[in-house]
C-alpha positions in Angstrom: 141.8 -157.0 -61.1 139.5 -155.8 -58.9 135.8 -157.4 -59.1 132.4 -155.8 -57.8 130.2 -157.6 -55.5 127.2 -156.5 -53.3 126.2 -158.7 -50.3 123.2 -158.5 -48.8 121.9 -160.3 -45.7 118.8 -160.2 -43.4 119.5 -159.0 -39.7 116.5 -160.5 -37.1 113.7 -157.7 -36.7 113.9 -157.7 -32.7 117.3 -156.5 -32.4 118.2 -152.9 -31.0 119.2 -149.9 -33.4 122.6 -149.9 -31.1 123.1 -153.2 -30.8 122.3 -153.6 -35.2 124.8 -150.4 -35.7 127.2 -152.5 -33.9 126.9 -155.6 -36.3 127.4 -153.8 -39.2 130.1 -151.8 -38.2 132.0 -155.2 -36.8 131.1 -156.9 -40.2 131.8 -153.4 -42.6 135.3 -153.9 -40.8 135.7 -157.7 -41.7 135.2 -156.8 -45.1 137.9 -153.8 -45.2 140.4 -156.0 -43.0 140.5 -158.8 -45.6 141.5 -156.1 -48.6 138.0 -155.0 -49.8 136.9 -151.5 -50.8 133.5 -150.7 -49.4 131.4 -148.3 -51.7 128.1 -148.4 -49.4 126.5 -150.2 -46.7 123.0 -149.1 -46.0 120.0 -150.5 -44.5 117.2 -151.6 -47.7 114.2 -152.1 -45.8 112.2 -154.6 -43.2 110.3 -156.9 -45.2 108.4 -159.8 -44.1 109.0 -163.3 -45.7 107.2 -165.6 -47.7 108.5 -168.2 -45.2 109.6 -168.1 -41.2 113.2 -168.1 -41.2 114.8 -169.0 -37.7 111.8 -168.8 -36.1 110.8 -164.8 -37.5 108.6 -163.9 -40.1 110.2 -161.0 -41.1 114.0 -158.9 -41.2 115.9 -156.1 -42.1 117.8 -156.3 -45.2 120.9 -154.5 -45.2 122.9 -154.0 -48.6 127.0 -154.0 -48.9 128.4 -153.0 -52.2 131.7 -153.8 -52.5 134.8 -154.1 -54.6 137.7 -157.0 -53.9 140.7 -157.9 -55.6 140.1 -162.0 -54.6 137.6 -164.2 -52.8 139.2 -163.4 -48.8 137.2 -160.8 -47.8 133.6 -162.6 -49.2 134.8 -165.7 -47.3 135.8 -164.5 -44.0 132.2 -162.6 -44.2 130.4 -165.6 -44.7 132.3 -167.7 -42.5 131.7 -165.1 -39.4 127.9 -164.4 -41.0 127.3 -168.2 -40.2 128.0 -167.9 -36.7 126.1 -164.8 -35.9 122.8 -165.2 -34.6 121.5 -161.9 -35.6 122.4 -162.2 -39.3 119.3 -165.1 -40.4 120.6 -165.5 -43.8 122.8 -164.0 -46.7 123.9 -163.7 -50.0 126.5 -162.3 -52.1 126.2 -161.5 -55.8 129.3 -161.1 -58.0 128.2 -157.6 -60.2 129.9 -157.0 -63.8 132.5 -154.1 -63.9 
């Protein structure tokens, strides 16, 4: 059964619209190479936070919706999203069908 989940996750405000075109893209693809369907994956908007977060003050949140038929996909992304240094933080919420 395929489930529905939406990730999002906050990119650091200093990097360059190639350079942030080029993370999605890399991590749209780690999605769709461990068996999940995208349905969008779109920039939300730069907000500033109510707290620094490695070392910034503000991001751009950028919003996957997704659907999966298991957990692979969600955990390669967040396993690779730890180790990026342009992704400060994210978060994936499992949606009802």
């Amino acid at each position: 059964m395929e489930n529905k989940y939406e990730i999002t996750y906050i990119i650091r405000p200093d990097i360059d619209e190639a350079a942030k075109s080029e993370l999605v893209e890399r991590f749209d693809k780690i999605l769709t190479d461990n068996g999940a369907q995208i349905l969008d994956s779109k920039d939300w908007s730069k907000r500033r936070f109510a707290y620094e977060i490695g070392g910034f003050t503000e991001g751009i949140y950028h919003v996957v919706n997704l659907t999966a038929d298991d957990n692979r996909a969600i955990d390669e992304f967040d396993r690779l999203a730890k180790f990026s240094d342009n992704i400060l933080r994210q978060m994936t919420v499992k949606r009802d069908a």
